[in-house]
C-alpha positions in Angstrom: 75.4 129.5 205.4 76.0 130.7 201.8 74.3 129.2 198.7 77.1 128.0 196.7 75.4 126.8 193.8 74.5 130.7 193.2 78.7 131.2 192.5 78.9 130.4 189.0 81.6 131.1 186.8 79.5 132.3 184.0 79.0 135.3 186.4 82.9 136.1 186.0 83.3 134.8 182.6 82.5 138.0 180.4 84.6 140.4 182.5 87.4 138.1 182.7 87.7 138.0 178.6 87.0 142.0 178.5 90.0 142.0 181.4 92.6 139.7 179.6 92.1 141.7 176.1 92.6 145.1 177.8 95.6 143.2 179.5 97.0 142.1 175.5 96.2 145.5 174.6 98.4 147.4 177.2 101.1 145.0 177.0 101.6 144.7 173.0 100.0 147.9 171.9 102.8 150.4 170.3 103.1 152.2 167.5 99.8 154.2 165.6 97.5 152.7 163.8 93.7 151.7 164.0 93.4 150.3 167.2 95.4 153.5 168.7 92.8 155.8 167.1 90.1 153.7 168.3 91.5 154.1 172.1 91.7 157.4 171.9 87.8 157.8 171.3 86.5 154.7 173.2 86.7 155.3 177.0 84.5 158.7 176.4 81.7 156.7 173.9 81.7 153.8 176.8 81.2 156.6 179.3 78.5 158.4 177.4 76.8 155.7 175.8 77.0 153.1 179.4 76.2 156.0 181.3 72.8 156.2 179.8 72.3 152.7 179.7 72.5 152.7 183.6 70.2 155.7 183.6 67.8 154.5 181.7 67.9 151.4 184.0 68.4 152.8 187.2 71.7 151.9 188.2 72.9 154.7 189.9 75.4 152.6 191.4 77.1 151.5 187.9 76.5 155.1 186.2 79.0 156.7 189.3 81.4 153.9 188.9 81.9 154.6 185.1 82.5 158.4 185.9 85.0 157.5 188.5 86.9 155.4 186.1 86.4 158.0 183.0 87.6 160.9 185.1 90.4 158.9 186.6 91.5 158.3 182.7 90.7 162.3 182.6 93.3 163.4 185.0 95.9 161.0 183.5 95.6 161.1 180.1 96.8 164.4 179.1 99.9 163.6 180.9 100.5 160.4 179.1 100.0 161.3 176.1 102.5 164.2 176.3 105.4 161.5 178.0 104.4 159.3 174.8 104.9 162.0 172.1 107.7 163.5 174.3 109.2 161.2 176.3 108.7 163.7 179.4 105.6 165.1 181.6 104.8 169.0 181.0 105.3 169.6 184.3 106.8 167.4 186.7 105.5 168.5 190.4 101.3 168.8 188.5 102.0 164.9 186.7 103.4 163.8 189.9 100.2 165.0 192.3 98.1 163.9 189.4 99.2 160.0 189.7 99.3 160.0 193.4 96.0 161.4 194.0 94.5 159.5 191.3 96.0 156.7 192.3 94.3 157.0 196.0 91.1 158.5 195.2 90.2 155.7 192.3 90.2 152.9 194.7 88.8 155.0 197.1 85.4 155.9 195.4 85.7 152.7 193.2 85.2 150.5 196.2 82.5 153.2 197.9 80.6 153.3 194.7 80.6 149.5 194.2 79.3 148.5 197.8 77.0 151.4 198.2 73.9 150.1 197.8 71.1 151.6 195.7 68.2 153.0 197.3 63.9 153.0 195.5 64.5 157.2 195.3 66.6 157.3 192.0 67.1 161.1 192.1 68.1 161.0 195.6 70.4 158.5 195.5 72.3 160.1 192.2 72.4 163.4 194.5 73.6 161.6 197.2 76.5 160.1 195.3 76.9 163.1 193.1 77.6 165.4 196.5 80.0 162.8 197.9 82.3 163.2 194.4 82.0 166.8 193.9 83.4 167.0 197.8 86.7 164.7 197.7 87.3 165.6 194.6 86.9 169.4 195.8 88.7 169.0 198.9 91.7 167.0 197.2 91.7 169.8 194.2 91.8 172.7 196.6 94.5 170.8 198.5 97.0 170.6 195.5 96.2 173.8 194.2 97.0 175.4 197.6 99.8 173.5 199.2 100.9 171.3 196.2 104.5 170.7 197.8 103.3 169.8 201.3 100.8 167.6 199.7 102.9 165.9 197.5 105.7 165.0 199.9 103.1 163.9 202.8 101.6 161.9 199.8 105.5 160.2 198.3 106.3 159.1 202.1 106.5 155.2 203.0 104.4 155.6 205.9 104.8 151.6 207.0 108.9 150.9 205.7 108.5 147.3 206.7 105.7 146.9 204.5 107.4 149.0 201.6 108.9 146.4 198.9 110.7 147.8 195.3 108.2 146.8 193.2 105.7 149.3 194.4 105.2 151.3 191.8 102.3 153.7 193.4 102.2 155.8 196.7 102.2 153.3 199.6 98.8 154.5 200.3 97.8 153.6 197.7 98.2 149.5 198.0 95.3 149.5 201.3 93.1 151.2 200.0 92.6 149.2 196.4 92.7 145.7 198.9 90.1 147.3 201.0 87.9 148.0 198.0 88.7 144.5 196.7 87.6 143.0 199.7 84.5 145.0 200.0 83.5 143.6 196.4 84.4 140.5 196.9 82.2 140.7 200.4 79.4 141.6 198.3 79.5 138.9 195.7 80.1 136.2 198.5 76.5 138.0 200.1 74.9 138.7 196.7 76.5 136.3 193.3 75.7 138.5 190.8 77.1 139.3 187.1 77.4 143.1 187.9 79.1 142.6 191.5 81.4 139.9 189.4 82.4 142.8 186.8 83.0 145.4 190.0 85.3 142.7 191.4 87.5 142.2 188.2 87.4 146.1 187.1 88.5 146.7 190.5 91.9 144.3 189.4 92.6 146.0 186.0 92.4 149.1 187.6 95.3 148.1 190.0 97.0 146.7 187.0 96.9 149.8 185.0 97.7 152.6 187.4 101.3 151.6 187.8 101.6 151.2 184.3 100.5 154.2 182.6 104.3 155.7 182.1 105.6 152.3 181.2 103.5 150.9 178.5 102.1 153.8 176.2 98.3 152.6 175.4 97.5 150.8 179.1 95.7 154.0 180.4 93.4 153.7 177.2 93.0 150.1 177.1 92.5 148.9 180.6 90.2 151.6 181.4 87.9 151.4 178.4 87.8 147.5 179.1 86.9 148.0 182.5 84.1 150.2 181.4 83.2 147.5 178.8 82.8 145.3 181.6 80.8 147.6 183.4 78.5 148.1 180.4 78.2 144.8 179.5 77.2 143.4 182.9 74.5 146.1 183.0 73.5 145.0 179.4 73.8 141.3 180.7 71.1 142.0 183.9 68.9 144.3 182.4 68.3 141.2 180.1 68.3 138.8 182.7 65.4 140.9 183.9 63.6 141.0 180.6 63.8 137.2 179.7 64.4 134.8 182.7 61.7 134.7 185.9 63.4 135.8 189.0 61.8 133.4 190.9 62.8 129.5 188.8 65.1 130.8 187.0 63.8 129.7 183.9 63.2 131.7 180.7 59.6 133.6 181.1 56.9 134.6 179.2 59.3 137.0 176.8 61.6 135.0 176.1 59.1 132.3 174.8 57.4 134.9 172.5 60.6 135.5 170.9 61.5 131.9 170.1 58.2 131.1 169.4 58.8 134.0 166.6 61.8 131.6 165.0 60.1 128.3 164.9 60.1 126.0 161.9 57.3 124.3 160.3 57.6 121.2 163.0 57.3 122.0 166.5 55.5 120.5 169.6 54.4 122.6 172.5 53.4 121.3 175.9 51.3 123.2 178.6 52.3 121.9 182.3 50.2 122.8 185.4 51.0 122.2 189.2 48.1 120.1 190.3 46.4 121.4 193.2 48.8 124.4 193.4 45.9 126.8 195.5 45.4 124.0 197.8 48.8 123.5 198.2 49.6 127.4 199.0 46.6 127.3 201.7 47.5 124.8 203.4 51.6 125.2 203.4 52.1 128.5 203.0 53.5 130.4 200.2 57.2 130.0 200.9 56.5 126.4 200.5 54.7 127.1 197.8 57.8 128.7 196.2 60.0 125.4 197.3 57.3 123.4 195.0 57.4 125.7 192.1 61.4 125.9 192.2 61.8 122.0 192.9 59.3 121.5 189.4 61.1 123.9 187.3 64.6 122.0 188.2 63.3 119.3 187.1 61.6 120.6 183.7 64.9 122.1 183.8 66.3 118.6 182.9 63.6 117.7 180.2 64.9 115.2 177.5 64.1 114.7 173.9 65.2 118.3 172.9 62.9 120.1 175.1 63.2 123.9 176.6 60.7 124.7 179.5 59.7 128.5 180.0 57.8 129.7 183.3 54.8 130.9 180.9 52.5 132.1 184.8 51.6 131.1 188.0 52.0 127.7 188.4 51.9 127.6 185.0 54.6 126.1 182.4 55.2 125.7 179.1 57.9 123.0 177.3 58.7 123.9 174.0 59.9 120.7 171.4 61.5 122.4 168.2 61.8 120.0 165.2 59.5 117.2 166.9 57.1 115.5 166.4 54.2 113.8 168.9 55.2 110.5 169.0 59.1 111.8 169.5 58.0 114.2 172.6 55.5 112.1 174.5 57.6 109.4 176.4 59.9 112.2 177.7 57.0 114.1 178.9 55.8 111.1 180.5 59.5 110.6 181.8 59.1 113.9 183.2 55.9 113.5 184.8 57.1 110.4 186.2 60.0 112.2 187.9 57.9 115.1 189.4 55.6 112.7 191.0 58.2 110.7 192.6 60.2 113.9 194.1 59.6 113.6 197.8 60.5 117.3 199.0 61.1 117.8 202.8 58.9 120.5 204.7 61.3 122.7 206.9 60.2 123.4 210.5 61.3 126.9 210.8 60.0 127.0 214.1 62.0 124.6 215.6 65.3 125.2 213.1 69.0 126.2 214.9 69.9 130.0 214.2 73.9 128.0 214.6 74.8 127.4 211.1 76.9 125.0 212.6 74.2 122.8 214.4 72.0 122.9 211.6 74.7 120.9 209.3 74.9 118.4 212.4 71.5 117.6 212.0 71.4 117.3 208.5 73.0 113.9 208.3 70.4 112.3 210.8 66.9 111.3 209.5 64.4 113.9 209.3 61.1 114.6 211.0 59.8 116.7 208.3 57.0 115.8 206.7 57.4 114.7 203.2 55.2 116.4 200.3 54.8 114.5 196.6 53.7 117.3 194.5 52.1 116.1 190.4 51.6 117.6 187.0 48.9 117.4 184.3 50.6 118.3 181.1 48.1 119.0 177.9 50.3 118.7 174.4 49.9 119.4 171.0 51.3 119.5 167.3 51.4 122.1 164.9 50.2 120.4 161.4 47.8 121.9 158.8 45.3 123.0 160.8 47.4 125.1 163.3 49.8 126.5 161.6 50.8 129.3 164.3 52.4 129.0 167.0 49.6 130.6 169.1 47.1 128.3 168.0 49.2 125.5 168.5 49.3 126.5 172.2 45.8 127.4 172.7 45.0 123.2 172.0 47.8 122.4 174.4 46.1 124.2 176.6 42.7 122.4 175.6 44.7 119.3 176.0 45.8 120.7 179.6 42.5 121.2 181.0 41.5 117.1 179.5 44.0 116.4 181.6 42.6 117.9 184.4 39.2 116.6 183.6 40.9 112.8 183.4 42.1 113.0 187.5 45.5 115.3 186.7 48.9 113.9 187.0 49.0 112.6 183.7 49.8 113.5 180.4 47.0 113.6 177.5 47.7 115.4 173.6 45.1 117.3 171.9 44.0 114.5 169.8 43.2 111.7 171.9 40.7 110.8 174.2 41.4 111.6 178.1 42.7 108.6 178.7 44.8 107.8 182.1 48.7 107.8 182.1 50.6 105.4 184.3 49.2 107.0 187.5 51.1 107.8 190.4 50.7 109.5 194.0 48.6 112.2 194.5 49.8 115.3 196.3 49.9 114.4 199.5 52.5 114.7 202.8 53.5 112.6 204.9 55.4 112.0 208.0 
């Protein structure tokens, strides 16, 4: 059963806007001029540039599919930019074989590249990929150097008439394989929602768009393949960050990305230290994949944090909830509001054992009432303000943290500030489970 809350259209967002200004580019682009000189130059500083971005990252997978797209641009450019000077091709029967084999071989290693997944040995898996170029293109070179007639009639022939329509503008051949790579990507994303198998998905589109257009509107060649790369680079950019700043795990922004906002605070702040109560206990006796529920169902839920609060996964079962602009008084009912909420989350333990592999019969039983046990799981949550005498930020969270393990000392699953006495919150259940 997929997870549809992992689709999100932020995923597609990004490559969609890259895709639609290549799009305004090809179709309104004409006469010399800035933007012209630009494209001339852009596709091979995207290639360099995003090709060592994915090296230096390790995506093997993203560095072959920007060398398939900048040597498809390659073996058309010259061509194009002799029929827009001259309004003809050089030489008619080599322009010709160009398009049609670029036009099958780009969807072709496009959609092997993008669903090829990438293997722990780097090295291997770049000579891997690297062999499996170097031998279509070889054998498709040798084949037009050596019988470039034969090739390029077998190549021009409607192979399937009653599929042909007029507005093909590519060999016939061409049309299944750019749907099979499109439905490969789009496979992928269904198994894995992700912002780089989103951009493979769209890149695989403006590539359709632009192949039939390169001898009809002068700059789409340029544009729509330096946008596609764009899109490329960008998602790489995007998950290499994703990777930096937000825990894999929650989903929340981690220990990073709360150094570098804690780097751009004001004068007033607030900073609260959250803790799973009994978290070891918990893991012991549940397991860890429970464990991993609990820690997912509390950051959703610090997640939704009023009063101007932004929680970060700071360790462990450790969280952090940072209030820019606060003050104490301001910050403590919604941490008490969020406290409150935690405790009162009653999360269902899944039998495993005694779960249907049928997708089917396990949405049956959904709707009837459960015998799962029930586990409560609580919070202590230490606080403190930043005022005269803790001025940094680090200090500020070193006496949340003070405040954290008062909490702790009061009976957890409440929340207590730096400055007061470890005095009870409303109190609520203790972890517990129940049938």
């Amino acid at each position: 059963m997929p997870n549809f809350s992992a689709y999100r259209a932020s995923h597609f967002l990004p490559s969609v806007l890259i895709l639609l200004a290549g799009l305004a580019l090809g179709f309104w682009l004409e006469g010399e001029g800035f933007l012209t000189v630009l494209l001339e130059v852009l596709p091979t500083l995207l290639a360099v540039l995003g090709g060592a971005l994915c090296l230096f990252y390790g995506r093997m997978r993203q560095a072959m599919l920007l060398v398939v797209v900048y040597l498809a641009y390659l073996a058309l450019n010259g061509e194009v930019e002799h029929f827009r000077e001259h309004r003809a091709v050089s030489d008619y029967t080599e322009a010709q074989l160009s398009f049609h084999l670029t036009s099958l071989l780009l969807p072709l290693l496009y959609g092997l590249y993008g669903v090829w997944s990438e293997r722990a040995q780097l090295l291997q898996d770049l000579v891997a990929r690297s062999a499996v170029l170097l031998a279509l293109l070889g054998v498709a070179g040798g084949m037009a150097l050596r019988y470039p007639d034969p090739l390029l009639q077998w190549l021009s022939l409607v192979h399937w008439p009653a599929l042909h329509a007029q507005w093909m503008k590519m060999v016939q051949l061409a049309y299944p394989l750019f749907a099979l790579a499109f439905v490969g990507l789009l496979i992928q994303y269904l198994r894995q929602p992700r912002v780089l198998h989103a951009a493979q998905l769209v890149g695989v589109l403006g590539l359709f768009w632009m192949v039939p257009e390169i001898y009809v509107r002068p700059y789409a060649l340029a544009a729509m393949s330096s946008m596609v790369l764009l899109a490329l680079v960008v998602a790489v950019a995007h998950e290499a960050y994703q990777m930096a700043f937000l825990d894999e795990l929650t989903g929340l922004p981690g220990r990073r990305a709360l150094n570098e906002r804690l780097g751009r605070l004001g004068r007033n702040y607030v900073i609260a230290m959250t803790d799973v109560d009994h978290f070891k206990k918990f893991n012991d006796t549940y397991g860890h994949d429970v464990g991993d529920d609990v820690l997912r169902m509390v950051a959703s839920q610090l997640r939704k944090v009023t009063g101007g609060g932004t929680a970060y996964r700071y360790g462990g079962e450790e969280f952090t909830v940072l209030f820019p602009g606060k003050s104490l008084a301001h910050c403590l009912p919604h941490l008490e509001v969020l406290r409150r909420n935690i405790e009162n989350y009653q999360m269902a333990l899944r039998d495993k054992q005694n779960r249907p592999e049928d997708p089917a019969k396990g949405r049956q039983q959904r709707g009837r009432a459960s015998k799962s046990p029930f586990v409560s799981v609580t919070i202590s949550i230490g606080v403190a303000e930043r005022d005269t005498e803790r001025r940094e930020p680090e200090e500020v969270i070193k006496a949340a943290d003070e405040a954290l393990y008062k909490a702790k000392g009061a009976g957890r699953n409440c929340v207590v500030s730096y400055e007061q006495k470890p005095a009870r919150a409303t109190r609520g259940r203790k972890t517990a489970a129940r049938s």
